[in-house]
C-alpha positions as CSV (number, residue, x, y, z in Angstrom):
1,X,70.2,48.7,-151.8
2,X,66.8,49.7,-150.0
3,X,68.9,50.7,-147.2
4,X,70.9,53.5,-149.3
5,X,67.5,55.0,-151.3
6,X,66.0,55.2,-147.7
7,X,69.2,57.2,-146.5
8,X,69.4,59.2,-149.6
9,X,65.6,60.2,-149.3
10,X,66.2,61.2,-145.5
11,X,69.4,63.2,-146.7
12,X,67.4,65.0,-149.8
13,X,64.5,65.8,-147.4
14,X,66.8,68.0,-144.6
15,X,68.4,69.7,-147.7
16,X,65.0,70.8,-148.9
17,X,64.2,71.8,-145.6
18,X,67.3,73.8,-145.2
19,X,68.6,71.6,-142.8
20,X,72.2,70.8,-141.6
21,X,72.7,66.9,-142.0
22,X,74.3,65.9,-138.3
23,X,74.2,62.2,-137.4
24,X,71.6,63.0,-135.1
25,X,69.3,64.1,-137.1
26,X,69.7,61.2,-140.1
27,X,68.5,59.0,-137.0
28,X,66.0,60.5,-135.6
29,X,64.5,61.3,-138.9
30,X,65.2,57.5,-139.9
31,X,63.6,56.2,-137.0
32,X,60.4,58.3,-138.0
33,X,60.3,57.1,-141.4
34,X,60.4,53.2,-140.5
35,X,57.8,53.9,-137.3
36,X,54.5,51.8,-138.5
37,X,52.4,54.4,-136.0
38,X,53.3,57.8,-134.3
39,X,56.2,58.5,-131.7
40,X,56.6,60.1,-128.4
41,X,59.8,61.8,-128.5
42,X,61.0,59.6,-125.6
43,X,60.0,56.6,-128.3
44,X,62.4,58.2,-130.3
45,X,65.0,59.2,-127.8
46,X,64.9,54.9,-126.8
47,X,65.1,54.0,-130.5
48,X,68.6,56.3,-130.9
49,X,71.2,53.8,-132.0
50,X,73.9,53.9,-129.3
51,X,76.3,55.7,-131.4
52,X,74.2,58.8,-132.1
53,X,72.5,58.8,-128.4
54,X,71.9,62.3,-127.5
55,X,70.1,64.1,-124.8
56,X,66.4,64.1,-124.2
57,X,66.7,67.9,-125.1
58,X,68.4,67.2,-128.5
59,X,65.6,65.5,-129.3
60,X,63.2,67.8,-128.2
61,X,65.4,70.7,-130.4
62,X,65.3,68.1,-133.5
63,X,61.6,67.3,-133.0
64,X,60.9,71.1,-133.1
65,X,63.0,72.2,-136.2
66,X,61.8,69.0,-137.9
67,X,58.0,70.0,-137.1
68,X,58.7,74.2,-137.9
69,X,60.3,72.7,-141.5
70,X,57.0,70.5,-142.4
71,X,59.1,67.4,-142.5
72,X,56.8,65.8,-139.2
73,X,53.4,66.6,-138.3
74,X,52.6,67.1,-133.6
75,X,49.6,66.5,-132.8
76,X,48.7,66.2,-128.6
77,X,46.6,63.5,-126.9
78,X,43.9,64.5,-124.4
79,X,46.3,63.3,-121.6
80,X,48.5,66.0,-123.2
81,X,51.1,63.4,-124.8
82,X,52.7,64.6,-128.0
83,X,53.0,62.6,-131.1
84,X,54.8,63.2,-133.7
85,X,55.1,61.5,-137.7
86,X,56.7,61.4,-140.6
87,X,55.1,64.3,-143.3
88,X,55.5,62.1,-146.9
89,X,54.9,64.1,-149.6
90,X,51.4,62.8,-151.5
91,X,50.4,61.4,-148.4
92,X,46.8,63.2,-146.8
93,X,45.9,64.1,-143.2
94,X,44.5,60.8,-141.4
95,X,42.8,59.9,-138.0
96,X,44.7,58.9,-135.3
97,X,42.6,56.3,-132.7
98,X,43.3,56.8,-129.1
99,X,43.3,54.5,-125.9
100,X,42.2,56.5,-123.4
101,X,43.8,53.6,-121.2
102,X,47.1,52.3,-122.8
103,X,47.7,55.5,-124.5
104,X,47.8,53.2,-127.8
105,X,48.4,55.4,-130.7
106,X,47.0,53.9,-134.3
107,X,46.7,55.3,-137.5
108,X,43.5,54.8,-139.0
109,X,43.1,54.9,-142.9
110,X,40.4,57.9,-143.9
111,X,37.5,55.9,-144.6
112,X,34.9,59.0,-144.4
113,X,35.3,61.1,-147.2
114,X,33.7,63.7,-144.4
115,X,37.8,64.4,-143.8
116,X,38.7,64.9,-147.1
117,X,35.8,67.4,-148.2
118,X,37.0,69.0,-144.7
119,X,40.9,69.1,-145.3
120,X,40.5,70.3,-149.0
121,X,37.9,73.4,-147.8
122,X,40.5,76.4,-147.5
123,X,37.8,77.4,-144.6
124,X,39.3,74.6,-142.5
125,X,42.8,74.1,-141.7
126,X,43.0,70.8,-140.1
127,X,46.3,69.6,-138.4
128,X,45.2,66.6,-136.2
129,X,42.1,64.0,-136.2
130,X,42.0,62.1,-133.2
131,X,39.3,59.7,-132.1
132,X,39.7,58.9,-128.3
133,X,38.6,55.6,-126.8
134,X,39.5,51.5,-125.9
135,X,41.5,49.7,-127.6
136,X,40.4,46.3,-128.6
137,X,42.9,44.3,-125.3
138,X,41.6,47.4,-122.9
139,X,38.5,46.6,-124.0
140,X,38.9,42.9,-122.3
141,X,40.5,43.9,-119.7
142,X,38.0,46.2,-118.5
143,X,35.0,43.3,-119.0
């Protein structure tokens, strides 16, 4: 039952966007959805179910129109990586932690309210927040 609201969800949300519904692009916006922490497209491009396997280029192409539509929100590294994450609406703009070493991506909840006051101001339009260092196994590793 969960299975069909999630489908229907991801169905409604490409109509609203103006979006042609293609196999394709039910997966790769389903594979989105479910990630606990922000994709690289080749994370999504790996995480294609056989049967709608496209090329790396596809992705890209999906990626884009999904991002241009406000369904998914980019957002770069420092290493120049793109991430990219699902767009719920209700949900608000949160940090993003870093490992400068692993390239570890985590969503961090917005405990300052420094980001909210920021990302309500209409003088600030903010699309990332990403904080850049170790994670906590790098961190070991490096001792």
């Amino acid at each position: 039952m969960q299975e069909q609201e999630s489908r229907y969800h991801i169905e409604r949300t490409l109509r609203q966007a103006g979006l042609q519904k293609t196999a394709q692009r039910l997966a790769v916006l389903d594979i989105l959805t479910r990630a606990g922490a922000p994709l690289t497209a080749g994370d999504v491009y790996h995480r294609l179910p056989e049967e709608q396997k496209v090329n790396r280029v596809t992705v890209y192409r999906i990626l884009s129109s999904y991002t241009q539509s406000g369904i998914i929100r980019e957002f770069a590294s420092k290493r120049g990586i793109h991430y990219y994450e699902r767009v719920e609406a209700g949900t608000h703009l949160h940090p993003h932690f870093i490992c400068r070493r692993c390239g570890a991506m985590i969503c961090m909840s917005a405990a300052s309210e420094l980001w909210w006051k920021m990302a309500d101001t209409p003088d600030f339009e903010i699309e990332s927040i990403c904080i850049n260092g170790l994670c906590h196994l790098c961190k070991i590793k490096e001792k």
